[in-house]
Structures are given as C-alpha cells and as structure tokens.
C-alpha positions as CSV (number, residue, x, y, z in Angstrom):
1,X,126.4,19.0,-137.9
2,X,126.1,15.6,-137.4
3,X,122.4,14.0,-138.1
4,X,120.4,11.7,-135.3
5,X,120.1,8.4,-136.7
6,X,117.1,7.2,-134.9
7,X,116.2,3.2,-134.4
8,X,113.3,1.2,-135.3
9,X,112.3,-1.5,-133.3
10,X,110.5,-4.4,-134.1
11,X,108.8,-6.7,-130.8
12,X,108.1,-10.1,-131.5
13,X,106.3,-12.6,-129.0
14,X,108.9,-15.2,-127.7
15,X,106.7,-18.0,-128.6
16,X,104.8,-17.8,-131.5
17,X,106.9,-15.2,-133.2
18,X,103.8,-12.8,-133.9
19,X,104.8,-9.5,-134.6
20,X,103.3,-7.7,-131.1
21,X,104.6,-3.8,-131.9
22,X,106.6,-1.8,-134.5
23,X,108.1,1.0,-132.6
24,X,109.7,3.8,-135.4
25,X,112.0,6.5,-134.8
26,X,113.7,5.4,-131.4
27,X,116.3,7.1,-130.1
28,X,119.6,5.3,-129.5
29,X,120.5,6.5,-126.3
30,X,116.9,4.6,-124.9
31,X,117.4,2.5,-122.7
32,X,115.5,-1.2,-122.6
33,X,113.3,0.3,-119.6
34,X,112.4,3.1,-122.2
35,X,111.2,0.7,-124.6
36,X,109.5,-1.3,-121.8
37,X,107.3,1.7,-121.2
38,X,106.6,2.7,-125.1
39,X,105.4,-1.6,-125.1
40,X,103.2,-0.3,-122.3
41,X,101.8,2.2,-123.8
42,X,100.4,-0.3,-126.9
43,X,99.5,-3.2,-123.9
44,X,98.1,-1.6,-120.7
45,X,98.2,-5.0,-119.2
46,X,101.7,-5.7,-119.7
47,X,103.3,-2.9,-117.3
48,X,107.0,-2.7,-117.4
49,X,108.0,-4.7,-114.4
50,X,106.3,-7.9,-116.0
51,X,108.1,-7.5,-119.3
52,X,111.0,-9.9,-120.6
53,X,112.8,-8.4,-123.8
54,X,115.6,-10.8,-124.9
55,X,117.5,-10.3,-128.3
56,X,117.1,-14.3,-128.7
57,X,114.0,-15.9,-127.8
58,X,115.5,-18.6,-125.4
59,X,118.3,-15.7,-124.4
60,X,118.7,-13.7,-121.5
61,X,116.6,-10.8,-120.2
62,X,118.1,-7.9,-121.5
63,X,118.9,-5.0,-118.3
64,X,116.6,-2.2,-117.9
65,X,119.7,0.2,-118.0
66,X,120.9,-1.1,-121.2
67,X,121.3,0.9,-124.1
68,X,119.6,0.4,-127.3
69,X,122.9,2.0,-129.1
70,X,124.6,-0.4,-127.0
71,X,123.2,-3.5,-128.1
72,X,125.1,-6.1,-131.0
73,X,121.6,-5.3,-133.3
74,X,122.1,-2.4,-136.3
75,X,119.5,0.4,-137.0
76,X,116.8,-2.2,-136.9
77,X,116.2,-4.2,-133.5
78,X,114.1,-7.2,-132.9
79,X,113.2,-7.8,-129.4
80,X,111.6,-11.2,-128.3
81,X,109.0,-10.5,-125.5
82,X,107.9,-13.0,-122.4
83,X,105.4,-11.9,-120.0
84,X,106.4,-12.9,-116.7
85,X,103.4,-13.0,-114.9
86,X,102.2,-10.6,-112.2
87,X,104.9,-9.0,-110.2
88,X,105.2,-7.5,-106.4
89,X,107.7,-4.8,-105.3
90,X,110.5,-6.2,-102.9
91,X,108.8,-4.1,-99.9
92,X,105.7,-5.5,-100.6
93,X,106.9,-9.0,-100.6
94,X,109.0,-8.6,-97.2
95,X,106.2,-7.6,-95.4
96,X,103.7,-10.8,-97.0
97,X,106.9,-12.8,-96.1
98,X,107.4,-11.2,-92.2
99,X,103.7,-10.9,-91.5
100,X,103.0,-14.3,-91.3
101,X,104.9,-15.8,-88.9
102,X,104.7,-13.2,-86.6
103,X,100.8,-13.8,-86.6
104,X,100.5,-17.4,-87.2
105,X,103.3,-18.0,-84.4
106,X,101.1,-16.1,-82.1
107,X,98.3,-18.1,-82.9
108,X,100.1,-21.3,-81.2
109,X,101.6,-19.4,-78.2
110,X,98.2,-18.2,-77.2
111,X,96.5,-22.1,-77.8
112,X,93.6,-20.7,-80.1
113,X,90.9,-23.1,-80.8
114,X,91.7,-26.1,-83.0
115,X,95.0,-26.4,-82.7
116,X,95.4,-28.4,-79.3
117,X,93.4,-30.6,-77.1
118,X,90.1,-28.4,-76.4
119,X,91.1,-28.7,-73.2
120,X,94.0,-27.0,-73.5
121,X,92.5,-23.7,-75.5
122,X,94.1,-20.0,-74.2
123,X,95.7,-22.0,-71.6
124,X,99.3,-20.9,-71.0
125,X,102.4,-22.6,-70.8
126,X,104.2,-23.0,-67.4
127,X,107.6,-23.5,-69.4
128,X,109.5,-20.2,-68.5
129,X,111.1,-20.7,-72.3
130,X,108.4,-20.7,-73.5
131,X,107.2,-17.4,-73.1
132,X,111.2,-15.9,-74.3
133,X,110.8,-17.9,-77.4
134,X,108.0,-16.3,-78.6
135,X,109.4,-12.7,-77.5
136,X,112.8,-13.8,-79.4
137,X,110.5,-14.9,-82.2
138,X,107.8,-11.8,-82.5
139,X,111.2,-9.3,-81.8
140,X,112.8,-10.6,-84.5
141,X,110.0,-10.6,-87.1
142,X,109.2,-7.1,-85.9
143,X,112.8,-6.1,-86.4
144,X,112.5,-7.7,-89.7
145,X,109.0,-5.1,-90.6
146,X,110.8,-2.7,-88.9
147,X,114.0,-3.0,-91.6
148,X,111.7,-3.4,-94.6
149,X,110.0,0.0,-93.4
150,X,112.5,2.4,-92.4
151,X,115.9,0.9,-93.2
152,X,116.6,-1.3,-96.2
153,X,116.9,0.5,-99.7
154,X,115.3,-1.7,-102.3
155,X,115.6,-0.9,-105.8
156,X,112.7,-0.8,-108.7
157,X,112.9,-4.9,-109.2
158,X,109.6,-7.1,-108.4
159,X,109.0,-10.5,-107.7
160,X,106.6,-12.8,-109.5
161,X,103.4,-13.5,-107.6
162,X,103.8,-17.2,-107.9
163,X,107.3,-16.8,-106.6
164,X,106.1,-14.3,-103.7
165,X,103.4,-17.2,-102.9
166,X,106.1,-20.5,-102.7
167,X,108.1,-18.0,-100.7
168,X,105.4,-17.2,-98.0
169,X,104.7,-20.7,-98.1
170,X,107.9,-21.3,-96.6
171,X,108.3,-18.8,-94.1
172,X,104.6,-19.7,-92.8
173,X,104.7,-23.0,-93.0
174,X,107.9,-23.3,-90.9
175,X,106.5,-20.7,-88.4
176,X,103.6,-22.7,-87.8
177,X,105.7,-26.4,-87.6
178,X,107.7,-25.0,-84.9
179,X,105.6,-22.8,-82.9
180,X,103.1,-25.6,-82.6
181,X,105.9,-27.8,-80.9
182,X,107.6,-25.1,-78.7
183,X,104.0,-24.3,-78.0
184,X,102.6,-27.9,-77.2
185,X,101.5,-29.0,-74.1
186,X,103.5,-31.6,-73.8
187,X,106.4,-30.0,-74.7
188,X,110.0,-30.6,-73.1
189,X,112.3,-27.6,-72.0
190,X,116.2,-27.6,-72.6
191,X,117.9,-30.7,-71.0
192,X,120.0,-28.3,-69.1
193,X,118.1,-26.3,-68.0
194,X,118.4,-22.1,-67.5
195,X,121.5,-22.3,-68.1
196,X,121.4,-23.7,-71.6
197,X,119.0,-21.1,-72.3
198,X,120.9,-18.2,-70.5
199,X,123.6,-18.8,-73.1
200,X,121.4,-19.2,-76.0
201,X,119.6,-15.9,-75.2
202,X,123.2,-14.1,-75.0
203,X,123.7,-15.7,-78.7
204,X,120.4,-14.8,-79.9
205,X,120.4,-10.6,-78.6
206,X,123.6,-10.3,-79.7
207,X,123.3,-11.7,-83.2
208,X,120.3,-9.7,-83.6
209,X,122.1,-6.7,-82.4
210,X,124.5,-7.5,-85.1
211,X,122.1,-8.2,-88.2
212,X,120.6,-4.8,-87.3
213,X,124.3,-2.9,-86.8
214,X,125.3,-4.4,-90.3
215,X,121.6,-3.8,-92.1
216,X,122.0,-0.1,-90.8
217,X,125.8,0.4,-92.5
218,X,124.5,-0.8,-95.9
219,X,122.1,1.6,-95.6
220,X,124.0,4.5,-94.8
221,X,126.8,3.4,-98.0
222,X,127.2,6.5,-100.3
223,X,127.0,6.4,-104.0
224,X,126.4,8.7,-106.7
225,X,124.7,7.3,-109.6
226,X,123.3,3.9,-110.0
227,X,127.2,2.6,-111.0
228,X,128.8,4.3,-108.3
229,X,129.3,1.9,-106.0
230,X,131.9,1.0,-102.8
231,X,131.9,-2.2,-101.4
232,X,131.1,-1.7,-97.5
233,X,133.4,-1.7,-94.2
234,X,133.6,-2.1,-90.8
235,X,132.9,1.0,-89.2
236,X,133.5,1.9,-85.4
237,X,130.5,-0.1,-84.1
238,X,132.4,-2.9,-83.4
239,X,129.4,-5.3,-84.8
240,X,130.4,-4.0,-87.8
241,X,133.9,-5.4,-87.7
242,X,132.7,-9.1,-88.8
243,X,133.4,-7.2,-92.3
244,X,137.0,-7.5,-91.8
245,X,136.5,-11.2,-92.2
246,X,133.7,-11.6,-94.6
247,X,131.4,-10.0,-97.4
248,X,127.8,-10.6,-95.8
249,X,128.0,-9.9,-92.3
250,X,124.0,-9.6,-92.2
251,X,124.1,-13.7,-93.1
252,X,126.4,-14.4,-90.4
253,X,124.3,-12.4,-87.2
254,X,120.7,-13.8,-89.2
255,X,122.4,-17.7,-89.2
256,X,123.8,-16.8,-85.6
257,X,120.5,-15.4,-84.4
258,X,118.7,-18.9,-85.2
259,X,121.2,-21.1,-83.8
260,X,120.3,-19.4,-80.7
261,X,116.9,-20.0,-80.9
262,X,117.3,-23.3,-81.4
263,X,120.1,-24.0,-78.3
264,X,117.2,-22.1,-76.4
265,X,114.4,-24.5,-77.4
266,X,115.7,-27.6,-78.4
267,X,113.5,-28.0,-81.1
268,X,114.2,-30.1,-84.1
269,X,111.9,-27.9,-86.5
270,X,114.0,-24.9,-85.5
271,X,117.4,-26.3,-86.0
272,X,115.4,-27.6,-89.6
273,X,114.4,-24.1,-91.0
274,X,117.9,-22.8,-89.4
275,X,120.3,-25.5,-91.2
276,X,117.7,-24.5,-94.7
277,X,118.4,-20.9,-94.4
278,X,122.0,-21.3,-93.7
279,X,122.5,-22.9,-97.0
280,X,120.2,-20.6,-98.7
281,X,122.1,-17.5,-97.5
282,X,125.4,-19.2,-98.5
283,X,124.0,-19.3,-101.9
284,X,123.1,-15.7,-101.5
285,X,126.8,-14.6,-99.8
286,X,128.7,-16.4,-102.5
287,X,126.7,-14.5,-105.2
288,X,127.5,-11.2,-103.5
289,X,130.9,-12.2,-102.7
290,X,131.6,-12.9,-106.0
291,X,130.1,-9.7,-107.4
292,X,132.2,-8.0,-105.0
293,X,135.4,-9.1,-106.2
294,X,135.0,-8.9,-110.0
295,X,133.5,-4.9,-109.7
296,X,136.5,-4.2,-107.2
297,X,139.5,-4.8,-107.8
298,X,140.9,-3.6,-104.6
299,X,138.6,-5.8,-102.7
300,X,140.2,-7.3,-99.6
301,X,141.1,-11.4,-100.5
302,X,141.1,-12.8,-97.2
303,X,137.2,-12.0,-96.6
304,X,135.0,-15.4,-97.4
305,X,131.4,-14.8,-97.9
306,X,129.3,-15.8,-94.8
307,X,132.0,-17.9,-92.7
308,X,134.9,-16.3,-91.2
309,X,138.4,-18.7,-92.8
310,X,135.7,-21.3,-93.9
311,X,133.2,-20.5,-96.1
C-alpha cells in the first residue's frame, strides 16, 4: 500500500519576504484555490478572491484550478502572496457599469435642474429623434441588466474595486457627454432627415436583436466539467449564422448596434465612445479568437474575430 506523502507549504509576502503562514500536511491533489481558503482561514481580511499566490514574487498568478502536485516546487512549496485590493463579482460590476447610464442619460432627456438654461428645465424636446434616441439608449441598457440577470453565466472571478471604479467612470462619463448634446436645446437633427434615421433605426433593432440572439446561444453551450468545452455555432436562428464568419458574433451586433445610434443622431460624442469600444472589443475578440484556435484544433480557419474577411 502506497503511503500519502503530504506537502508543506510555506507563504511568504511578495514584498518584504516576511514569512505570513506555514501551512503543514497539505495534500497534493489541493488545488491553489484550496490553499487560498486555508490563507483565509489565518487572515479574515484577505478572502480568497483578493489573493495573488505566485511561485516567483514578480511571476505570474498561479490558477485557482492548479494543482499543488502539479506545480515545478518538491514536497516543500513557497508561495509569494500579493493582495490585490478589494474585489467585486462580475454581476455586481455589470450592473454598477449598466446602471449608470441608463439613469444619468435620463437625467438629460428630461432637462433636470442644472444642466441647461433654467429656462429650459423639464422642457421637452420637439426633435422627434430625440425621444427614439433615448428609447434606443434606455432599451439597450435595460437589455444589457436584463442579460447580466437572467442570461449571461459568469464564473467565480472578481474585479478590483479601483478597476470597477475607472470602468464606471467610462461608461458614465460617456453617457452623460452624449446625452447632454442629443438632449440640448439647441441641438440639430440628422441632415437628412427621417429618412437617415429610418435606416439607422433598422441598423440599430436589428443589431440588438442579434447581440441578444448570440448572448442567448452562449448561454445555452453544453459542457460537462469546467474543461469540457465546445467552441459555439450558428444555430437555426439565422442571427446566429454571423458565426460562420467570425468567433465573437456578440462584438459584431454590440459595434453594429452603436453605429446605428450614431447614423440616427449625428452626434460626434456617439460616433467617439462607438469608434473606443470598437477597438476595445477587437482587443477582446482577438483574445477569444485566439483561445479558440489553440484549445480546438478542429476550429474553423476562415472565421476572423469581430470582422467578417477583415479583422
């Protein structure tokens, strides 16, 4: 009968090198999230989401779901731990993130107090576009909640507060930049006219309707275990079928959904946050794209990551 040989590990402090906790008789199938929570037990303050464990102290984050047997370290493991600040789930984050502009954008449309000419306060704007911008805008912030609620899967990962902060900062701060110019008194509607915004709403619904379609099949992909993965594809909603030609689908309908609101307004802040999140959620579709094809090796060549034959 073969004997357990259990592990002792030793956690330092990345920066000063202080010895912070001896933990004796581990077991070598424990994973790094295991050892998070036994470090937890010894510092009440450091929960396991805000804990770093790295084998070097300028090295990377080990994974939660690594294995201590599995790590290049013998019978005796030193870990270097960084506290990375206060965390928030994902879901928690979304809705700080979506929240906000759905408010602060209503804040504008109705003309509160203080933001125009007094004279102008919870008057209404005669600009027929006006109004359908901010029912495009509230819908798709709503649809947004909506996701974050009852659709999206999010796993046990956090976000730093400060990060959470700089991110709301965005998303509010654009909200309120162009919903006090669509909103403005003296704004100007579309040069031409209903029928530019005709088209842009047509853009606009039916991007929407795609973001949604896609969000929904990601959702409903099967797996069985947290390795068990399939990469996703077009099902018989035919919104769906922009998988045929690239990885993140979502990116595509989300990019689409903004150009149309910025056809529909003519806005320059709009066609700003739209060209900022474009090349943000390249950055994201490239990551995913690239993940994609080295996990599967029967993973279709021809698709590109947000742009169809382009990008």
């Amino acid at each position: 009968m073969s004997r357990t040989i259990f592990f002792e590990v030793e956690i330092l402090d990345s920066k000063t090198k202080e010895q912070l906790c001896f933990l004796d008789k581990v077991e070598p199938h424990s994973s790094v999230g295991d050892i998070k929570s036994l470090f937890h037990k010894s510092y009440p303050k450091w929960y396991p989401a805000r804990q770093a464990l790295r084998l070097d102290p300028k090295g990377k984050a080990l994974r939660n779901d690594d294995l201590l047997q599995n790590l290049p370290v013998g019978t005796s493991a030193t870990l270097y731990f960084r506290d990375l600040g206060p965390q928030l789930g994902w879901t928690m984050v979304f809705l700080a993130e979506y929240i906000g502009p759905l408010l602060i954008y209503l804040l504008f449309y109705f003309r509160v107090p203080y933001i125009y000419n007094h004279k102008y306060t919870l008057t209404s704007s005669s600009h027929h576009v006006v109004n359908l911008a901010c029912a495009c805008h509230s819908f798709h912030y709503i649809k947004r909640l909506f996701e974050t609620i009852f659709v999206h899967r999010f796993s046990n990962g956090t976000m730093p507060l400060r990060a959470t902060v700089r991110n709301c900062a965005y998303y509010w701060g654009f909200a309120a930049w162009l919903a006090y110019y669509i909103n403005h008194p003296l704004y100007t509607p579309p040069s031409y006219g209903k029928t530019q915004v005709r088209y842009a709403l047509i853009i606009f619904v039916l991007c929407e309707a795609g973001n949604f379609s896609v969000h929904w099949s990601l959702n409903s992909l099967k797996c069985e275990g947290a390795k068990c993965r399939r990469f996703p594809n077009p099902s018989k909603n035919p919104f769906t079928w922009l998988f045929f030609f690239v990885s993140c689908p979502n990116y595509t309908y989300e990019v689409g959904a903004w150009v149309g609101l910025s056809i529909m307004t003519q806005c320059v802040p709009v066609a700003l946050f739209t060209f900022l999140g474009f090349i943000q959620m390249s950055i994201w579709a490239k990551g995913k794209h690239k993940t994609y094809t080295r996990e599967f090796k029967d993973y279709p060549n021809f698709r590109m990551p947000i742009l169809p034959f382009i990008l």
